[in-house]
C-alpha positions in Angstrom: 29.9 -72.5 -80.5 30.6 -71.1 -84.0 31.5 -67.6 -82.1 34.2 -69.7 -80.1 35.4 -71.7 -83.5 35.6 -67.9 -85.5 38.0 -67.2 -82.9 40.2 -70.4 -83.0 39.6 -69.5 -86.4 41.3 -66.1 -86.0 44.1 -66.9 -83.9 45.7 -69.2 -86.4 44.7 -66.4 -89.3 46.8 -63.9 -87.2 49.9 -66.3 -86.5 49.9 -67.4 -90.4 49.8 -63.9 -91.0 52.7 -62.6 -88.6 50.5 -59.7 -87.2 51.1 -60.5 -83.7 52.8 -62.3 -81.0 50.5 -64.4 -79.5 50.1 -68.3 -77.9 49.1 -70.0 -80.9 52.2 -67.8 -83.1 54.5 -69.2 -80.5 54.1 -72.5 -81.0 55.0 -72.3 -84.6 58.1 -73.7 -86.2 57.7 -77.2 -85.9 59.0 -76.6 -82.0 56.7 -79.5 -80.1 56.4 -81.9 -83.4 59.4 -84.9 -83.9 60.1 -84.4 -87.9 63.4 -85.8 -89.0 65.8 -83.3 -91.1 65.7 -85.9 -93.8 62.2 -85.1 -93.6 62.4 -81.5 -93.8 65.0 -81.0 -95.9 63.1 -82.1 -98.9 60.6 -79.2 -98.5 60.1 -75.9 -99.3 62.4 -73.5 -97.4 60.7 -72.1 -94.5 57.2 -74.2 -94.3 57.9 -75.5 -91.1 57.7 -71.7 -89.5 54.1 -72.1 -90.4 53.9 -75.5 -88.7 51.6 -75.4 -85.5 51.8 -79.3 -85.1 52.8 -81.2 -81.8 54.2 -84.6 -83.3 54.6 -86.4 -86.9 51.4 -88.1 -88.1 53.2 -90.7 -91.2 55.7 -91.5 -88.5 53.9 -95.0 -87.6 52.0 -95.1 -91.0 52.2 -97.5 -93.8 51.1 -95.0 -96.3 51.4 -96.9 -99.4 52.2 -95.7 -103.0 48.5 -95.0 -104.7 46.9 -94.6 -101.7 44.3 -91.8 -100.8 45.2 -89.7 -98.3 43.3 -87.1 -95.9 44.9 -84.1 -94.0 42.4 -82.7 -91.1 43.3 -79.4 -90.6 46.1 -79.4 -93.1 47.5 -76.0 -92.0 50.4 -74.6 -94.3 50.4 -78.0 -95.9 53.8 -79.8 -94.3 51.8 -83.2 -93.6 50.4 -82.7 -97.0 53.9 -82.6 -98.7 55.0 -85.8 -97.0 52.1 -87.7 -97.6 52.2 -86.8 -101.2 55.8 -88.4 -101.8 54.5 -91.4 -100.0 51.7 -92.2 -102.1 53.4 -91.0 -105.3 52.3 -90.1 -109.0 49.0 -92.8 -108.9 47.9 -92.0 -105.0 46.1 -89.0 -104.1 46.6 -86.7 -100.8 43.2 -84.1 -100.3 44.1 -81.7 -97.5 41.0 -80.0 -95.5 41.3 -76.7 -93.6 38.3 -74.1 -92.2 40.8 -71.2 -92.5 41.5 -69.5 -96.1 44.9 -68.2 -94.7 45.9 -71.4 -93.9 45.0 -72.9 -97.2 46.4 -69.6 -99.2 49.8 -70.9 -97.3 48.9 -74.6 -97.9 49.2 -73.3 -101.7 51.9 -71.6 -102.0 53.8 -74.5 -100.4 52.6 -76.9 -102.6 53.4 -74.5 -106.1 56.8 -74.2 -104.7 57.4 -78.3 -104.1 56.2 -78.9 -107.7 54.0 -81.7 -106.5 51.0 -82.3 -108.5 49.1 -84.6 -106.7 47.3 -83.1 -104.2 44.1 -81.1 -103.5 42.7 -78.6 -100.8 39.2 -78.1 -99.7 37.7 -75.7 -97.9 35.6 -76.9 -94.8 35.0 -78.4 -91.1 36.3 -81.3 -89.6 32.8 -82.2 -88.6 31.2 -81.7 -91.6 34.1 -83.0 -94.3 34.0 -81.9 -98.1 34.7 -85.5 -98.7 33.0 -88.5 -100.5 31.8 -91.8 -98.2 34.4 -94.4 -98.1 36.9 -93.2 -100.4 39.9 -92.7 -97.7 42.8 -95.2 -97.2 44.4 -93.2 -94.8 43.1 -89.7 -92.0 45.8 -88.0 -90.6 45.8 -85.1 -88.6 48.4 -83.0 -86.5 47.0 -81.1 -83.3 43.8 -80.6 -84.3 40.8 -82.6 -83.4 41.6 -80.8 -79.6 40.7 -77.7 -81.1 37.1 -78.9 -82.4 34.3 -77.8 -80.6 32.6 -81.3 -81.7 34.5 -84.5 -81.2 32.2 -86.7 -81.4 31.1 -85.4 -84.9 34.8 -85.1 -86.0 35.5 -88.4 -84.9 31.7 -89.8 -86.8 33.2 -87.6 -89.8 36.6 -89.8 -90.3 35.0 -92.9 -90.0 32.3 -91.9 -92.8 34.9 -90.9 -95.2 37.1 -94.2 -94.2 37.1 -97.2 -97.2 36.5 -100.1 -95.5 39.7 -101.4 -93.6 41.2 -97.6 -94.2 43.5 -96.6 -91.3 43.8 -93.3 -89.3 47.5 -92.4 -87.7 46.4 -89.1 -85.5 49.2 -87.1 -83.5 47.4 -84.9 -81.0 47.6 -83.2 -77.3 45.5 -85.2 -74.9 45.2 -84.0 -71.1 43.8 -85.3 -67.6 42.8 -83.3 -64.7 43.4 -79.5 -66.0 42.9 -76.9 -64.1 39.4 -74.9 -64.6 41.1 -72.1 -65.7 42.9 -73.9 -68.7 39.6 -75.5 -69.8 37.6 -72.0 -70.0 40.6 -70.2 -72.0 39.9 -69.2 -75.2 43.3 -68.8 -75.8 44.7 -71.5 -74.3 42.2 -73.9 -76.4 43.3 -72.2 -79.5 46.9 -72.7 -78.0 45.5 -76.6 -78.0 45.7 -77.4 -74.1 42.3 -76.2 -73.0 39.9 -78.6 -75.3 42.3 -81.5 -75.1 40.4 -84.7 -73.7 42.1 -88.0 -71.9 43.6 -90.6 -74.0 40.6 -92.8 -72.9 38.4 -90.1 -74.3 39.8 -89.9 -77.1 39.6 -93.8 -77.7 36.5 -94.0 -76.7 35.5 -91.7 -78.9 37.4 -93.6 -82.2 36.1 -97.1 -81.0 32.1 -96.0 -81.2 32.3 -93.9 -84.4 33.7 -97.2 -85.6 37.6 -97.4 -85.8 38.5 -100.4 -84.1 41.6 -101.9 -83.4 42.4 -98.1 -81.8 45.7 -97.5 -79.5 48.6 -94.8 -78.7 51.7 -96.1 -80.6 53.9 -93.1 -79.4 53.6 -90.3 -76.4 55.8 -87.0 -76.2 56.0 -85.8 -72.9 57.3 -81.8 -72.6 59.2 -80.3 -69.5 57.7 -77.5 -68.3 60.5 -75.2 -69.7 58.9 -75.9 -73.0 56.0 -75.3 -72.1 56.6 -71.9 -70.1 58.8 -70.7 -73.5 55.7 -70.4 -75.7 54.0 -67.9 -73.3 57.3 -66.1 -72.5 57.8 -66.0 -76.4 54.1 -64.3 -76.8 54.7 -61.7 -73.9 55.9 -57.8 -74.9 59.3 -57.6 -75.0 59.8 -55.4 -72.1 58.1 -58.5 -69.8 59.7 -61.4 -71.6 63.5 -59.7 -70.9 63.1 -58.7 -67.5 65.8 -60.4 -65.4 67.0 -60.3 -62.0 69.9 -61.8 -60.2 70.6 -63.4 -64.0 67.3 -65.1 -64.3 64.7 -64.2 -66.5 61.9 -63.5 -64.2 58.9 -64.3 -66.8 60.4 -67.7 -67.6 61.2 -68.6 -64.0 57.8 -68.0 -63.3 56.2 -69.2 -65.7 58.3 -72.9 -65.4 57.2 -73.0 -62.1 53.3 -72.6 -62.9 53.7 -74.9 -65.9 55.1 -78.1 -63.5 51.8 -79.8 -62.5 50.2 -78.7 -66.1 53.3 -80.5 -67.5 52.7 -83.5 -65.9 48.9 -84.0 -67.0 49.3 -82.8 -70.8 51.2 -84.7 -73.7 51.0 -85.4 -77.1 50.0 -88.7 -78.5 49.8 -90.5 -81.7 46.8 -93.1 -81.9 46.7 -95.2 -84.7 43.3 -96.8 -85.4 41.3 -99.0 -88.0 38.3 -99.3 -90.0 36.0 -102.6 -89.1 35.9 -104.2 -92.5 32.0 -103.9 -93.0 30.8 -100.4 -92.8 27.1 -100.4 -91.9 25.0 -98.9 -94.8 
C-alpha cells in the first residue's frame, strides 16, 4: 500500500515539477474544475496551471468569516487562497498535503497573495496533523479517490470536525469501471481508477459520522474531454498524427473513452457533523 501511495506520490511530484508529460500533468490547469474568473482573477498569476482539481469545493459552502478551515490535499494551494478570503483576518484556513513539492508550490502561492492567515502541514489524509474537533469546515478537491484508505480518510474528517462542522467535498466518483481502469496505477493517480460510487462514498460519510450527507452538484465530461488528457500526455509524434484531417490518437481515444464517460463524474457532497460527537 505505501509502495502504491509513493507512486501517487510521485506522479503529482513530477507534474508540479514539469519534468514530464504524463496523465496526472495533463489534467492540470484548472481544465475539469468550475472556478469563476472572478474567482481566479484575484490570485496569484499562474496557480491554476498547478491545479489538478475536478470541481470547486466553497462553491456550495457557507464558509463564514472566522471560521476554521481544512484543505485535504491542498495541492499548490488555490482552495487555500479562497478559503482564506472567506474566513478573513480572525478565521483560520490549515492546508494538509503528503507531498513536499506540492506544499513548496502551496508556499510560494501563498508569499505571493500576501495572505497571512493560513498554515500548511505536512501529512496523510488518514492520519491528519490536526487537533480533535477544532474544524468548522473540510474541504477537499479530487482527492479522497486517490487514498488507498477511505474509510480512514473519511474516520479522519470526522475526528477533526467541531461538533455541527460541515464538510463541502468536490470529487470523481465512478460505477462499473472496467478491470483495467481499477488496476492502473496511472489511471488512479490520474483519479479514475480508485474512485468509488456516489453510494460508496455516502456510505462511507454517514458511518464515520457526517450526517445529513448528499451530492449538491454533478459534472458530467464528454468523452472528448476525457480522450484530450491522454492525447495531451502522448509523444508528440503520436498525439499529431492525422489522417484524412483527423487526429488519429484523439479519434481513438474519444471512441474508447464513451462508455468510461458515461460511468465517471465529478461530484460535490456536502455533509454534517451530528451535534454530539461520541467521546
Amino acid at each position: 500500500m505505501e509502495n502504491k501511495q509513493g507512486k501517487i506520490s510521485s506522479e503529482y511530484s513530477a507534474a508540479i515539477k514539469g519534468n514530464k508529460k504524463s496523465l496526472v500533468s495533463s489534467t492540470g490547469r484548472a481544465k475539469f474544475a468550475d472556478y469563476s474568473n472572478e474567482e481566479l482573477i484575484q490570485l496569484p498569476e499562474g496557480i491554476s496551471e498547478n491545479s489538478f482539481g475536478c470541481g470547486n469545493p466553497l462553491a456550495f459552502s457557507k464558509v463564514q468569516q472566522g471560521q476554521v478551515v481544512l484543505d485535504l490535499g491542498c495541492g499548490a494551494g488555490l482552495d487555500l487562497l479562497l478559503a482564506a478570503k472567506k474566513v478573513g483576518h480572525k478565521g483560520r484556513v490549515i492546508g494538509v498535503d503528503m507531498n513536499e513539492y506540492m506544499l513548496e508550490k502551496a508556499k510560494e502561492n501563498i508569499e505571493a497573495s500576501g495572505l497571512e492567515n493560513i498554515e500548511l502541514r505536512k501529512g496523510k489524509i488518514e492520519e491528519l496533523p490536526i487537533e480533535s474537533g477544532s474544524i468548522d469546515w473540510v474541504i477537499s478537491n479530487c482527492v479522497i479517490n486517490l487514498s488507498l484508505d477511505k474509510e480512514k480518510a473519511f474516520s479522519e474528517i470526522a475526528r477533526v470536525l467541531k461538533p455541527g462542522g460541515q464538510i463541502l467535498i468536490s470529487d470523481i466518483v465512478a460505477e462499473n469501471m472496467p478491470w483495467w481502469v481499477k488496476r492502473s496505477g496511472l489511471l488512479t493517480a490520474a483519479c479514475a481508477g480508485g474512485a468509488i460510487s456516489e453510494k460508496e462514498y455516502l456510505e462511507g460519510l454517514s458511518s464515520a459520522g457526517i450526517t445529513e450527507c448528499s451530492v449538491v452538484a454533478r459534472q458530467h465530461y464528454e468523452p472528448i474531454q476525457m480522450a484530450s488528457v491522454v492525447v495531451d500526455a502522448l509523444p508528440e509524434i503520436i498525439s499529431k498524427l492525422s489522417c484524412c484531417g483527423k487526429n488519429i490518437a484523439s479519434s481513438l481515444l474519444t471512441k474508447a473513452a464513451k462508455p468510461i464517460s458515461k460511468n465517471l463524474w465529478s461530484a460535490k457532497f456536502l455533509g454534517k457533523m451530528t451535534a454530539a460527537k461520541n467521546a
